[in-house]
mmCIF file as gemmi writes it, N, C-alpha and C atoms, coordinates in Angstrom:
data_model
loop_
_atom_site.group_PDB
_atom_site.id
_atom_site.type_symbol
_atom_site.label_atom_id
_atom_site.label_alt_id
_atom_site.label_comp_id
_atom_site.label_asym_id
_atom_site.label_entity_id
_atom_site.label_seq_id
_atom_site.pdbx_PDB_ins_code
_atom_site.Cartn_x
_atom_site.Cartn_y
_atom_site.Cartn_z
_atom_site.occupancy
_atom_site.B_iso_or_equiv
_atom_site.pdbx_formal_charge
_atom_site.auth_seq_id
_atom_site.auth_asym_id
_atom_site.pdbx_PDB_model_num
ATOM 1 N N . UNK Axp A 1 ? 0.841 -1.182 0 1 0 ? 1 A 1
ATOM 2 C CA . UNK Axp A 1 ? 0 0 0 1 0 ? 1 A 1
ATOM 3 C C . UNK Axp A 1 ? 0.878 1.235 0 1 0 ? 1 A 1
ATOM 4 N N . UNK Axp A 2 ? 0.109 2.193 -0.935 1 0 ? 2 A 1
ATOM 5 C CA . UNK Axp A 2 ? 1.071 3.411 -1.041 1 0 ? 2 A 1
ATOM 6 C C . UNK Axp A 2 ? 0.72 4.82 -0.012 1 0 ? 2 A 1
ATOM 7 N N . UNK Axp A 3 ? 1.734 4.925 1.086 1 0 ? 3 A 1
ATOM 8 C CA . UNK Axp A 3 ? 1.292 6.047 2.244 1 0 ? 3 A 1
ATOM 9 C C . UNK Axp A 3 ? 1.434 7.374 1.528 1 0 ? 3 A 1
ATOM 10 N N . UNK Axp A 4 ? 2.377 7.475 0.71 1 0 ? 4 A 1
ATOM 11 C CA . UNK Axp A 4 ? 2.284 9 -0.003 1 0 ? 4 A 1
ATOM 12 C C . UNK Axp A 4 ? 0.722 9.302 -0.872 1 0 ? 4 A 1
ATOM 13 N N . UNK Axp A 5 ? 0.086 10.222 -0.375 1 0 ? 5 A 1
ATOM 14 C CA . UNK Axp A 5 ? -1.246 10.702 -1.001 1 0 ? 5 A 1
ATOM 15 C C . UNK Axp A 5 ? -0.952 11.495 -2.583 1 0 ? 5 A 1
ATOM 16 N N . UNK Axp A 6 ? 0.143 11.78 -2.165 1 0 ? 6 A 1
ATOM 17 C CA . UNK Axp A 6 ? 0.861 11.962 -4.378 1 0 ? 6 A 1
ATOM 18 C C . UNK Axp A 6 ? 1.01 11.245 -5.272 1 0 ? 6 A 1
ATOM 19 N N . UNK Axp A 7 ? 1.332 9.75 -4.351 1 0 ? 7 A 1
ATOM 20 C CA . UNK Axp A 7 ? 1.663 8.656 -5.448 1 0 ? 7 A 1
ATOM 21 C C . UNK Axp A 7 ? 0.277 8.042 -5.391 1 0 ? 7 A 1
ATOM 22 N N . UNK Axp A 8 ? -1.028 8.007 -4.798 1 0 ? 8 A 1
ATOM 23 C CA . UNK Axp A 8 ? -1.848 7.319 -5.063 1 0 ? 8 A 1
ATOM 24 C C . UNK Axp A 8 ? -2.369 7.623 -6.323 1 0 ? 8 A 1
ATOM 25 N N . UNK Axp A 9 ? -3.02 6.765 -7.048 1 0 ? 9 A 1
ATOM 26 C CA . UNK Axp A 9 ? -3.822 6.912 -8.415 1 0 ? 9 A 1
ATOM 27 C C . UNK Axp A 9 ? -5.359 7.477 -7.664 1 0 ? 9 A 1
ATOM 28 N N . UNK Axp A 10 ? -5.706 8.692 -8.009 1 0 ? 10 A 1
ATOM 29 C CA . UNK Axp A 10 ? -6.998 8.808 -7.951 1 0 ? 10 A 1
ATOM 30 C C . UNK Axp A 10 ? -8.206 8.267 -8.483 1 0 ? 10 A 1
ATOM 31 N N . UNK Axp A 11 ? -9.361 8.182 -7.552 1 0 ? 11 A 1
ATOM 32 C CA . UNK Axp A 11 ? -10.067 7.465 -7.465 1 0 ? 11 A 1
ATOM 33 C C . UNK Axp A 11 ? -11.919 8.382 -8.262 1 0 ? 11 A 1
ATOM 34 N N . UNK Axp A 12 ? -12.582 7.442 -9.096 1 0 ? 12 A 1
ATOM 35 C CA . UNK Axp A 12 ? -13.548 8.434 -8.949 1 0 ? 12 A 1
ATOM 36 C C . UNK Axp A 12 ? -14.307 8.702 -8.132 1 0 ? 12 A 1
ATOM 37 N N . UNK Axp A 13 ? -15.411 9.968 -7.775 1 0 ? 13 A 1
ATOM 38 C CA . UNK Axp A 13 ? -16.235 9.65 -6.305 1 0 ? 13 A 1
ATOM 39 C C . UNK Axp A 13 ? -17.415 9.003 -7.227 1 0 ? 13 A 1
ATOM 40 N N . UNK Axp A 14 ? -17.794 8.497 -5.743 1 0 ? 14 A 1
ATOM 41 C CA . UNK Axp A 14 ? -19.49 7.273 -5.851 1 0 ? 14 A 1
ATOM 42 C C . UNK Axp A 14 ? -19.749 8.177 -5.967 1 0 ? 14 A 1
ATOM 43 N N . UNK Axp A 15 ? -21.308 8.08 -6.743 1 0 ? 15 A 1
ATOM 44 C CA . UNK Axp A 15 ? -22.334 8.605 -7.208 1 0 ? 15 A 1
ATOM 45 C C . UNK Axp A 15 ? -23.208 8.025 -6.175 1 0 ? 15 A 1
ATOM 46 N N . UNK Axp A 16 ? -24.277 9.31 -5.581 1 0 ? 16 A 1
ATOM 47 C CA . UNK Axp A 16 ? -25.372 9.24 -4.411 1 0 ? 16 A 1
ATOM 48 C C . UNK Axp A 16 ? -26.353 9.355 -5.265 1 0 ? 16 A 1
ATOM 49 N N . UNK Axp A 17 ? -26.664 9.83 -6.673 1 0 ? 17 A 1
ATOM 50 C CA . UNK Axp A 17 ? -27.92 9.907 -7.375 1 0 ? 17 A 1
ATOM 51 C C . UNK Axp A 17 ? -27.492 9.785 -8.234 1 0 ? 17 A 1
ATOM 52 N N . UNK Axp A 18 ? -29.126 9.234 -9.34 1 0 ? 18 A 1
ATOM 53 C CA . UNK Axp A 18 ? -28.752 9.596 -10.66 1 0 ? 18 A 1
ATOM 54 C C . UNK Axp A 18 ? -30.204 9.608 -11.283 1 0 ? 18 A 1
ATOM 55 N N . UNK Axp A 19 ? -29.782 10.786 -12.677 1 0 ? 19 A 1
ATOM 56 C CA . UNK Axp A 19 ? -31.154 10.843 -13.356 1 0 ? 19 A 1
ATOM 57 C C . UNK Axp A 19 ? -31.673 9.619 -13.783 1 0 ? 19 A 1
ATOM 58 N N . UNK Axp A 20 ? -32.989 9.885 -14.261 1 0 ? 20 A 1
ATOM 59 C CA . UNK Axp A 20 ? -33.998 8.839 -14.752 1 0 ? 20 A 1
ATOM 60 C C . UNK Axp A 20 ? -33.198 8.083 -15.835 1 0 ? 20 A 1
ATOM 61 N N . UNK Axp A 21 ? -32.434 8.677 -16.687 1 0 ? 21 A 1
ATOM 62 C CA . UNK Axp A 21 ? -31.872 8.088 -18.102 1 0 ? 21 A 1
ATOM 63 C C . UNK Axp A 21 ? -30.77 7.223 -17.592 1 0 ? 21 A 1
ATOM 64 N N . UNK Axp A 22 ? -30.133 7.645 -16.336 1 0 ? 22 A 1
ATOM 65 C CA . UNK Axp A 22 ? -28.697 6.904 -15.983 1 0 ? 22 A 1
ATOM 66 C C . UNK Axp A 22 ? -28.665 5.758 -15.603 1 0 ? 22 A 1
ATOM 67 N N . UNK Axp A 23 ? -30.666 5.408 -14.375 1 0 ? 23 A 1
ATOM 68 C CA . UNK Axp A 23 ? -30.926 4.72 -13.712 1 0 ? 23 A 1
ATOM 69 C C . UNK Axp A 23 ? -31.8 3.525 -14.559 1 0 ? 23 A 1
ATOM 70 N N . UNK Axp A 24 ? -32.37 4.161 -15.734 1 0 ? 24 A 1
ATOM 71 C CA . UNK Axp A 24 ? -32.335 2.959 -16.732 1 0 ? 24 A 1
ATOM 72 C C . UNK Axp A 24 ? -31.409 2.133 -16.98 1 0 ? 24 A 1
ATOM 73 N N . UNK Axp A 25 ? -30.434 3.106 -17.604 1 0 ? 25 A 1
ATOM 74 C CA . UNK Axp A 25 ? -28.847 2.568 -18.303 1 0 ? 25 A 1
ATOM 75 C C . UNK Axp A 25 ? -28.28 1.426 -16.93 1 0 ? 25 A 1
ATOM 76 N N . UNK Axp A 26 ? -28.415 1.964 -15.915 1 0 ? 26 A 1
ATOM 77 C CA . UNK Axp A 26 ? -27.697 1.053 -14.533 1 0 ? 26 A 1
ATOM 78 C C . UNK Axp A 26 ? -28.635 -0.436 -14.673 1 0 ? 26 A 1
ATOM 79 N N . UNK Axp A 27 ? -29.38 0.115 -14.287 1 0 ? 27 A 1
ATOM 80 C CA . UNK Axp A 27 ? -30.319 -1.531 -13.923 1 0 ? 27 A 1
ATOM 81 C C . UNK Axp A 27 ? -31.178 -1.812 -15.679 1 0 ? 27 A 1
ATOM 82 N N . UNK Axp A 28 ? -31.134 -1.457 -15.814 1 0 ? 28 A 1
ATOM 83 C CA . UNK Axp A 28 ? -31.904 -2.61 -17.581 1 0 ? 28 A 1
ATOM 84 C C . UNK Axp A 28 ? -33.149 -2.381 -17.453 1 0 ? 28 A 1
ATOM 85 N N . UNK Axp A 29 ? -33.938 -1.531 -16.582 1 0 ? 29 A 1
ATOM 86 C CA . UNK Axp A 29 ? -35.07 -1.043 -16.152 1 0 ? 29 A 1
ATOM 87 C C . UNK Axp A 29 ? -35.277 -0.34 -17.713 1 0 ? 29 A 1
ATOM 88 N N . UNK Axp A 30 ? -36.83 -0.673 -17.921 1 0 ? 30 A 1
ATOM 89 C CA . UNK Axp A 30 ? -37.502 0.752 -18.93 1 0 ? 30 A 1
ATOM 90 C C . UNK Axp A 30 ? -37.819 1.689 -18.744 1 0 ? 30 A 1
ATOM 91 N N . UNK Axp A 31 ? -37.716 3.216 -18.873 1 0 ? 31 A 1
ATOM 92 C CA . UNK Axp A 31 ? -38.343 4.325 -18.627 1 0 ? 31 A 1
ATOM 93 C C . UNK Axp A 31 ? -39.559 4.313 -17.778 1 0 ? 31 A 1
ATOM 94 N N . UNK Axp A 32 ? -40.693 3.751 -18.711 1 0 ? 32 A 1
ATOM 95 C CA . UNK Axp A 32 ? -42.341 3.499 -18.473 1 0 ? 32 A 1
ATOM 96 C C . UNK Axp A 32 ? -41.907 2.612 -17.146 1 0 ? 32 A 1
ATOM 97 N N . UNK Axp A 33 ? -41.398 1.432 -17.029 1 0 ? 33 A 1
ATOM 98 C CA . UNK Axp A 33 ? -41.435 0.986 -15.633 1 0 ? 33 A 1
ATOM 99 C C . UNK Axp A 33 ? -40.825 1.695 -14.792 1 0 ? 33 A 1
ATOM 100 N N . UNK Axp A 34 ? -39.765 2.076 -14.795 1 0 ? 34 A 1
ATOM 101 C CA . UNK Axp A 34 ? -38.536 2.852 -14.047 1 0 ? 34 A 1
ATOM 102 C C . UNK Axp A 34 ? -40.201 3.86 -13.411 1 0 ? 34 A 1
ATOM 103 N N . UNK Axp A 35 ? -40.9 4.306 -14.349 1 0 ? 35 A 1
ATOM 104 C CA . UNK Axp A 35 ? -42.021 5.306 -13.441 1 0 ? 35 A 1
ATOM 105 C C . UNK Axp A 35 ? -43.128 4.937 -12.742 1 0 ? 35 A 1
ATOM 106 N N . UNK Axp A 36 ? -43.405 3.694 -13.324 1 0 ? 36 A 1
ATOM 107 C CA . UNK Axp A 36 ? -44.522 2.805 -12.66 1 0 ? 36 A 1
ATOM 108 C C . UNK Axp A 36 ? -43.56 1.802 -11.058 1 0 ? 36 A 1
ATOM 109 N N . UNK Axp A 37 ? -42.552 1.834 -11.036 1 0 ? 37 A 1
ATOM 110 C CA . UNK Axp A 37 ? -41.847 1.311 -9.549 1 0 ? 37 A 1
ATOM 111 C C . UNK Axp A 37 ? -42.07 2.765 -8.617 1 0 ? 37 A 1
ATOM 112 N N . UNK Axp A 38 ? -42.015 4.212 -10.022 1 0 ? 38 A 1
ATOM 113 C CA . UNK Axp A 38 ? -42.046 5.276 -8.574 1 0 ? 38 A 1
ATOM 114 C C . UNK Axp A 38 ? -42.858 5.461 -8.183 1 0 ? 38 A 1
ATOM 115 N N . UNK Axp A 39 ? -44.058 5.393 -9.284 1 0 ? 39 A 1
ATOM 116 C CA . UNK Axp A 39 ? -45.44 6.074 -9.194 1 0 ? 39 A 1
ATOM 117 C C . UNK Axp A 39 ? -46.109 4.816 -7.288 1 0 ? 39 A 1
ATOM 118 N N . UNK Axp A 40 ? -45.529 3.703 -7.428 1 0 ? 40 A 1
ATOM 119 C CA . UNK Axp A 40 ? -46.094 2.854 -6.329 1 0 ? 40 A 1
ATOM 120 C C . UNK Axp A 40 ? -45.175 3.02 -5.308 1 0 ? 40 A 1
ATOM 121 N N . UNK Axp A 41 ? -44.478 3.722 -5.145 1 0 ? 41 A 1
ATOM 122 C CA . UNK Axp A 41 ? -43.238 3.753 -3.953 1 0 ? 41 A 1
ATOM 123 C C . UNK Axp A 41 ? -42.112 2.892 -3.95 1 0 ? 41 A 1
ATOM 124 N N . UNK Axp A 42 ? -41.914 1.905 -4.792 1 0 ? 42 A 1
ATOM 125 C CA . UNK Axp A 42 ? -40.477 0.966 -4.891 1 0 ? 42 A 1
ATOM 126 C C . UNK Axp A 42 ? -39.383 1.622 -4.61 1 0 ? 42 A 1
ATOM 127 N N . UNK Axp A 43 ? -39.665 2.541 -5.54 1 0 ? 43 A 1
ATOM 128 C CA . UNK Axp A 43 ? -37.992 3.808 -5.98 1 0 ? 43 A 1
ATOM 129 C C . UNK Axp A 43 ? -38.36 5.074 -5.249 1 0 ? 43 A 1
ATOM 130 N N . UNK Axp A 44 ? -37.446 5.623 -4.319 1 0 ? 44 A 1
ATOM 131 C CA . UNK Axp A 44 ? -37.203 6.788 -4.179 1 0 ? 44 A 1
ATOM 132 C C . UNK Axp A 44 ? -36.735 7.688 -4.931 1 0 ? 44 A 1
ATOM 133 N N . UNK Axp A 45 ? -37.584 8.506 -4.844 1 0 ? 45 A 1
ATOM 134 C CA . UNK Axp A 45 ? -36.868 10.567 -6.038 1 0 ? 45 A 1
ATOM 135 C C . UNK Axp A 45 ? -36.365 11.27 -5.18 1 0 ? 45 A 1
ATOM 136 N N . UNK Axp A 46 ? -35.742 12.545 -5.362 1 0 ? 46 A 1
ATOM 137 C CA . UNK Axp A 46 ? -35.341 13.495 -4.584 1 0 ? 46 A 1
ATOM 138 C C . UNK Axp A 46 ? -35.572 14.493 -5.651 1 0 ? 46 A 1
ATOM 139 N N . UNK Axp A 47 ? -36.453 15.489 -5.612 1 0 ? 47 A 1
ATOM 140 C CA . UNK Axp A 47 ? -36.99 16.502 -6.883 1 0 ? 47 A 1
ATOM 141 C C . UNK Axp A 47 ? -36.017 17.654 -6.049 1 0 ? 47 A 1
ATOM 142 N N . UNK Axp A 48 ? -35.382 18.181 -7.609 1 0 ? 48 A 1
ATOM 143 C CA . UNK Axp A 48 ? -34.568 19.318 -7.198 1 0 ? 48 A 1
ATOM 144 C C . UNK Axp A 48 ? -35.084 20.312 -8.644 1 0 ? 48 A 1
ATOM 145 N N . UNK Axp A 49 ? -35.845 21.284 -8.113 1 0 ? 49 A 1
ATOM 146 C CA . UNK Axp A 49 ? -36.525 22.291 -9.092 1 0 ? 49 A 1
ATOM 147 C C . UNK Axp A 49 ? -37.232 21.161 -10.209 1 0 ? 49 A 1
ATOM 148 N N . UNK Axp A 50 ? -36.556 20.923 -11.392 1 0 ? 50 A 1
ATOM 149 C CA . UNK Axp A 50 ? -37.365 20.201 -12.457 1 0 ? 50 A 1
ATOM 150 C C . UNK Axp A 50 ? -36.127 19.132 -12.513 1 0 ? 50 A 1
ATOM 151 N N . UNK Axp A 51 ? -35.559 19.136 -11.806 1 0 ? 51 A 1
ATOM 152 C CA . UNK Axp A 51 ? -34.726 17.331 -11.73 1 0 ? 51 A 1
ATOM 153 C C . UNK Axp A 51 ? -35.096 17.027 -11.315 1 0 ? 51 A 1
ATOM 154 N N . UNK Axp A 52 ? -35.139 15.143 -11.259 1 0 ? 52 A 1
ATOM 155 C CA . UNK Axp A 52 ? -35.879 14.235 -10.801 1 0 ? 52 A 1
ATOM 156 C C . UNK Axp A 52 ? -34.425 13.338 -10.412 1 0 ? 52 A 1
ATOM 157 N N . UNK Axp A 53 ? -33.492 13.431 -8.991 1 0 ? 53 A 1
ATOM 158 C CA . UNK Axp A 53 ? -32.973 12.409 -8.88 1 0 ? 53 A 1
ATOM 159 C C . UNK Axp A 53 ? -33.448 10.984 -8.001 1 0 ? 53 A 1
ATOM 160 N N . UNK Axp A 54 ? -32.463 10.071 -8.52 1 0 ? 54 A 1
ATOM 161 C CA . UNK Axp A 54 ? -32.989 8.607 -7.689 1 0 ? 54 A 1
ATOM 162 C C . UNK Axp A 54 ? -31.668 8.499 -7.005 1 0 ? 54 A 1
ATOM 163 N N . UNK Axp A 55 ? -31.544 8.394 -5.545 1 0 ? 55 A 1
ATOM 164 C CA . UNK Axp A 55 ? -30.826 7.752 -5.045 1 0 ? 55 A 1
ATOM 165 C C . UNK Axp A 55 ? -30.167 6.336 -5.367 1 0 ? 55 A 1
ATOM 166 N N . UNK Axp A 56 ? -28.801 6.202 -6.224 1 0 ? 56 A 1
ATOM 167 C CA . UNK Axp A 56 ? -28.502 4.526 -6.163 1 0 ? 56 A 1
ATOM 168 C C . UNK Axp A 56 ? -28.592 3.613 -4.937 1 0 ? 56 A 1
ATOM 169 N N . UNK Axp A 57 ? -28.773 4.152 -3.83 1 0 ? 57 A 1
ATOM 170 C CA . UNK Axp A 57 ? -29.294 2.94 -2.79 1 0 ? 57 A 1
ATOM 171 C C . UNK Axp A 57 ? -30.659 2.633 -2.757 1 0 ? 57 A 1
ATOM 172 N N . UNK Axp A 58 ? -31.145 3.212 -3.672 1 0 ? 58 A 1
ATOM 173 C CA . UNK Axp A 58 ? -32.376 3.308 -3.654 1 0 ? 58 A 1
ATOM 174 C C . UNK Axp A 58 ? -32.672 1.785 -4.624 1 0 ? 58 A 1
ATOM 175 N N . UNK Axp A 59 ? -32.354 2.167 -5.733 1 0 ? 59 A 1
ATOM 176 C CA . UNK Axp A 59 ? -31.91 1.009 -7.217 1 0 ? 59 A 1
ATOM 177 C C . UNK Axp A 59 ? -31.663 0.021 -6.5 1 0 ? 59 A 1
ATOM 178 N N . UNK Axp A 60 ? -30.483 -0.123 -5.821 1 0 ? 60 A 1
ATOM 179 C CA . UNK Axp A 60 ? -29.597 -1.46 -5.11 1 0 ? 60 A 1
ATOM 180 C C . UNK Axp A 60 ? -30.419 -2.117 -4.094 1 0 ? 60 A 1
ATOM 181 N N . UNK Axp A 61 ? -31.661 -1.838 -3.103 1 0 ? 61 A 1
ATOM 182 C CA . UNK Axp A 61 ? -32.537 -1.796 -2.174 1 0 ? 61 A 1
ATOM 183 C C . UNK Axp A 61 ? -33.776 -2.538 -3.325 1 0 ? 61 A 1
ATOM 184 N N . UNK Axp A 62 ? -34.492 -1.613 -4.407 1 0 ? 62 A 1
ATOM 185 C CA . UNK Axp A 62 ? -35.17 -2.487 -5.711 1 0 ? 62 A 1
ATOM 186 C C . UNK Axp A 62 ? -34.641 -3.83 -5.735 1 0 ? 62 A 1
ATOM 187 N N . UNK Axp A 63 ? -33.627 -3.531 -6.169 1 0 ? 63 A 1
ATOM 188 C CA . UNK Axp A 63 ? -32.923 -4.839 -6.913 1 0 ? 63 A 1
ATOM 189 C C . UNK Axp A 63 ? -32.186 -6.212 -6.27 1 0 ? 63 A 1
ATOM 190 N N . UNK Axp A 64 ? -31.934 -5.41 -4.933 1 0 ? 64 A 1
ATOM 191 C CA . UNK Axp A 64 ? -32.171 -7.134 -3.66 1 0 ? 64 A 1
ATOM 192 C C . UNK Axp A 64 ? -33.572 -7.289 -3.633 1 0 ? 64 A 1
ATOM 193 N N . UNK Axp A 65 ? -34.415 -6.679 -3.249 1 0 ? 65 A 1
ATOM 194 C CA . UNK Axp A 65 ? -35.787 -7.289 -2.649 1 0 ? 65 A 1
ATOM 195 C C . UNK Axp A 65 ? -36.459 -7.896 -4.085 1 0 ? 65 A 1
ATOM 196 N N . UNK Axp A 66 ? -36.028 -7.341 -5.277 1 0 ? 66 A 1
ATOM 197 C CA . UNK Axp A 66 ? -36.44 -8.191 -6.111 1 0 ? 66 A 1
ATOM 198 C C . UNK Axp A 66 ? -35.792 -9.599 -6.707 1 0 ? 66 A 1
ATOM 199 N N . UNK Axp A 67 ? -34.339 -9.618 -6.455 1 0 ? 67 A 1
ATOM 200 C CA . UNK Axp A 67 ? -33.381 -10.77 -6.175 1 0 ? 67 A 1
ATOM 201 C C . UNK Axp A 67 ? -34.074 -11.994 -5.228 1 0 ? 67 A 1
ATOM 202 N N . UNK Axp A 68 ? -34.297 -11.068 -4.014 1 0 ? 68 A 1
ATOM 203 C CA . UNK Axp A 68 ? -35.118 -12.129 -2.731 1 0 ? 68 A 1
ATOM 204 C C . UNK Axp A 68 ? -36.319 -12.664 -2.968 1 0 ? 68 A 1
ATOM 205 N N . UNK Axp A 69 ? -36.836 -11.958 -3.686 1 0 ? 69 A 1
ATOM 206 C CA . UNK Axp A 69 ? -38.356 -12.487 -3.961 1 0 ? 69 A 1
ATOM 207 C C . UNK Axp A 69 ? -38.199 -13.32 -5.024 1 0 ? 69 A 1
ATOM 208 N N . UNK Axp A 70 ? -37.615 -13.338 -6.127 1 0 ? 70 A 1
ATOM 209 C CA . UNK Axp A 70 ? -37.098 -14.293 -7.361 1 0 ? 70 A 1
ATOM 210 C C . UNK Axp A 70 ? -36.344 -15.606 -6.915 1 0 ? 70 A 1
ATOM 211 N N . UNK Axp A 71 ? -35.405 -15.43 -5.998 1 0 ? 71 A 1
ATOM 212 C CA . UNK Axp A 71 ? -35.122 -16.492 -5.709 1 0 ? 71 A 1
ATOM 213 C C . UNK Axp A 71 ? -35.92 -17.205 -4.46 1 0 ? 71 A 1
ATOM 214 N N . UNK Axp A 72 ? -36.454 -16.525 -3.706 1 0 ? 72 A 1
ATOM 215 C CA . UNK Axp A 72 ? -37.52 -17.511 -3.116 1 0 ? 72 A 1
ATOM 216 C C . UNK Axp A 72 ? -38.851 -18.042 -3.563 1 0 ? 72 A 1
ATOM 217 N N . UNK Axp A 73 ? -39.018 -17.626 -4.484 1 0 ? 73 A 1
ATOM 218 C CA . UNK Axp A 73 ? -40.155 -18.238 -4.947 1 0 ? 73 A 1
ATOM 219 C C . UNK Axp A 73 ? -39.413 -19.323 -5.842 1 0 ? 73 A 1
ATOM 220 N N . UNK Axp A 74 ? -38.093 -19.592 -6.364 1 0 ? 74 A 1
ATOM 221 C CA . UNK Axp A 74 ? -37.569 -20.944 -6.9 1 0 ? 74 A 1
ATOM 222 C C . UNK Axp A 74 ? -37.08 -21.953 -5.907 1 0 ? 74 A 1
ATOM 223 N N . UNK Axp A 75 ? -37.91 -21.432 -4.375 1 0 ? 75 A 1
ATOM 224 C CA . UNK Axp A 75 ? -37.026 -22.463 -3.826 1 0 ? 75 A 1
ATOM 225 C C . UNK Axp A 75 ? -35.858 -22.751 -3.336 1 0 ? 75 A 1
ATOM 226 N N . UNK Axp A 76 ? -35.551 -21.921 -3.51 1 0 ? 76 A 1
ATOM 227 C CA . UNK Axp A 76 ? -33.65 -21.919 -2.944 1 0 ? 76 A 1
ATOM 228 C C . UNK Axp A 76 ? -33.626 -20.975 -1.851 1 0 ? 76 A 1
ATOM 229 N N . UNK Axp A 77 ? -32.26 -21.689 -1.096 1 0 ? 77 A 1
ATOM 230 C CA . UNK Axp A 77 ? -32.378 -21.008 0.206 1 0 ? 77 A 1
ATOM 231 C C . UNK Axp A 77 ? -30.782 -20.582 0.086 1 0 ? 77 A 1
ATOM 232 N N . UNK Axp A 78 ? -30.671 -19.183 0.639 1 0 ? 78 A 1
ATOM 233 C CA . UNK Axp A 78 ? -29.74 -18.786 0.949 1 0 ? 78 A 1
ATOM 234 C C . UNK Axp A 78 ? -28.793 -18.901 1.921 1 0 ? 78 A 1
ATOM 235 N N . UNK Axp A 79 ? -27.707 -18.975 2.335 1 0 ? 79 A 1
ATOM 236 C CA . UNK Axp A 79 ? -26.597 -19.6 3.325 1 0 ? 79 A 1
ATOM 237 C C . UNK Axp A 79 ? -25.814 -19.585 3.087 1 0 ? 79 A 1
C-alpha cells in the first residue's frame, strides 16, 4: 500500500444519485417501468426544481428485494 497521497492513483467519487436516463442505463429497467416502480413507492426521487434524482441505494434496495423475492419463490435457500 502506497502512504504517499501523491503517489496514489486517484479514485472516482461514488455517485449518491442519478437521473432517470442513468438509472435505466444502470439496472436494464424501462423508462415506463422505471415510473410505474415510482409512481407505487419501490424507488425513491429526490426533486430538485425540475430534476428528478434517484438515489442509487435506492436502485440497489429495488434490486435485492427483487433478487429475494425471485429467488424464493424458486425455492432456494440462501446460506
Amino acid at each position: 500500500m502506497i502512504d504517499d497521497p501523491l503517489l496514489q492513483v486517484p479514485r472516482e467519487p461514488m455517485l449518491i444519485t442519478v437521473r432517470i436516463r442513468e438509472a435505466c442505463r444502470l439496472t436494464g429497467i424501462g423508462r415506463s417501468k422505471l415510473y410505474e416502480l415510482i409512481a407505487v413507492g419501490a424507488i425513491q426521487i429526490i426533486k430538485v426544481g425540475t430534476i428528478t434524482l434517484i438515489p442509487v441505494a435506492s436502485l440497489t434496495k429495488l434490486l435485492q428485494r427483487e433478487a429475494n423475492r425471485t429467488t424464493g419463490s424458486l425455492g432456494v435457500e440462501e446460506g
